[in-house]
N, C-alpha and C positions, 0 to 999 in steps of 0.2 A: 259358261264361257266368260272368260275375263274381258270386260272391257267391252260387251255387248251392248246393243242398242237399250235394252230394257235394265239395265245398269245404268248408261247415262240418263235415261228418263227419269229413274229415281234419285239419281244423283240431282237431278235439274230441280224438283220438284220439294226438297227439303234443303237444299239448299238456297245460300244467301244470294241476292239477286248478280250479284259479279260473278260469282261461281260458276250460276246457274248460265248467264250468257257465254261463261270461257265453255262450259258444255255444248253450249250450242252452238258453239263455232271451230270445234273439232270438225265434224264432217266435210266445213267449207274449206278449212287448212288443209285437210287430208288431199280433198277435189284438186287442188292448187297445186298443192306440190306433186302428186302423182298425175298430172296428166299435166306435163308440160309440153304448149303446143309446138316449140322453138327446137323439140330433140335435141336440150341439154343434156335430160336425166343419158338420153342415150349415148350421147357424147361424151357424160361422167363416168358409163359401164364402158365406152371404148378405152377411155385412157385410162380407166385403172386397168384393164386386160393387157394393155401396151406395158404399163407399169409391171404388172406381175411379169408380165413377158421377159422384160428387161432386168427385171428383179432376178429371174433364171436364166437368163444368159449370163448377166455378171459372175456368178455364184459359179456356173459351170467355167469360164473364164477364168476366175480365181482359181480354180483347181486346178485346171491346166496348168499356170504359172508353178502353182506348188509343186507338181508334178515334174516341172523344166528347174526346178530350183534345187531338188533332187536327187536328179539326172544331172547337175549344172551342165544343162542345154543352153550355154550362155547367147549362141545363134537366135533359137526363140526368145530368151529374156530379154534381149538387145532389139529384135524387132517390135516386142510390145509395151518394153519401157520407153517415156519420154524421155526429149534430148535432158531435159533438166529434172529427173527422176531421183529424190532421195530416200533414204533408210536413216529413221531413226533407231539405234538400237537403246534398250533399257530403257528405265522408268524413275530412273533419279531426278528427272524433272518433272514428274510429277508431284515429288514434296519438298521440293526447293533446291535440290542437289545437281549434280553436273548430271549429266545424261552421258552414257559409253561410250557414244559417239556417232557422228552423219558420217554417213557415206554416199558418194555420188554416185553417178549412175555406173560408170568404168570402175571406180575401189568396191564395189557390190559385187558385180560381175565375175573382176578377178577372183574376189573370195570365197566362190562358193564352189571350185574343184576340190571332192574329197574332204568336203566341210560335212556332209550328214547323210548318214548310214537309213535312217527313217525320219519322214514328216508328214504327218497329217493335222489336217484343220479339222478342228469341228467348233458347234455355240455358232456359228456362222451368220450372221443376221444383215442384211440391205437395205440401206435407202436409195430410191430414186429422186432424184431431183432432175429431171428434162433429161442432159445429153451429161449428168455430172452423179457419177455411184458414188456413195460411199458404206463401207464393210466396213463388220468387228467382225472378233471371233477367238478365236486361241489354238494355236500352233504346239504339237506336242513333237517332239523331236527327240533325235539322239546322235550326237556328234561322230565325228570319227568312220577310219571305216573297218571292216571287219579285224585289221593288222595292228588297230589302234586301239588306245583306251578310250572306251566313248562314254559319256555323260549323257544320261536322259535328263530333258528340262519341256519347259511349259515355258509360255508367254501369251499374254492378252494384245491385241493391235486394233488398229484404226487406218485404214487406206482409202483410198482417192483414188479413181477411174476415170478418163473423161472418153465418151463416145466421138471419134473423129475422125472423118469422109468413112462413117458406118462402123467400125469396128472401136473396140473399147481398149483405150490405153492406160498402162498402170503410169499414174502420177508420184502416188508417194503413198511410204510404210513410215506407222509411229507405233515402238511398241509402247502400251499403258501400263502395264502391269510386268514384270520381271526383266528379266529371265529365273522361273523359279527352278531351279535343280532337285532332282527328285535325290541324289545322294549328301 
């Protein structure tokens, strides 16, 4: 067994005498940190449970949106966007170039009747920070609707959520990477 008591003995026992004390003060560190009398340790498993909790609400959230953006359900995207909610499109400002362009929260909204025939997210990944998400991930789409010429593309993003009186509101889209077009 790695890391046994009769491993550290012999470790102690040829070893140099700093060595041999950091061996014998394994046990007391172990002691210390696992039995904290204050019910931090337990209060560090509550809030990462809180955290992953929140990590899978956001994540089911995001889909929703993608799922009303779609549909342009603009009713739902207006009540989860904030008043000051922006859309960066493309990624020219990522290497020094202009970027497609912002959109507010109303030039987003109007945009999106009959803008895309398919969109799925996936790579999906979250941070929680307290009451403040932020997501990546990549958006695979295809424009157009069935009567149209459509274009399949890809793009990478980074978005802002902030939780407020309970519910999680979208702040703002940067896309990082494209729009790559598959033709």
């Amino acid at each position: 067994m790695r890391g046994s008591v009769s491993e550290l003995d012999s470790a102690r026992r040829g070893a140099t005498p700093s060595v041999a004390r950091l061996c014998a003060a394994i046990p007391a560190v172990l002691t210390v940190l696992f039995a904290v009398p204050d019910g931090t340790l337990a209060q560090q498993t509550a809030s990462a449970h809180a955290t992953t909790d929140d990590a899978h609400e956001v994540l089911a959230f995001e889909r929703q949106v993608e799922e009303a953006v779609l549909r342009a359900d603009v009713a739902f995207l207006d009540r989860v966007c904030a008043s000051d909610f922006t859309y960066t499109h493309g990624d020219g400002w990522t290497t020094g170039g202009p970027i497609l362009g912002v959109d507010t929260k109303s030039e987003w909204l109007a945009s999106l009747s009959g803008r895309y025939a398919a969109r799925e997210v996936d790579s999906q990944q979250v941070e929680i920070h307290g009451d403040v998400a932020i997501t990546m991930g990549r958006v695979r789409a295809r424009t157009g609707t069935a009567n149209a010429v459509q274009r399949t593309f890809s793009f990478w993003y980074v978005r802002v959520y902030a939780r407020r009186e309970g519910a999680w509101t979208y702040l703002s889209h940067r896309t990082v990477h494209g729009p790559v077009y598959d033709d």
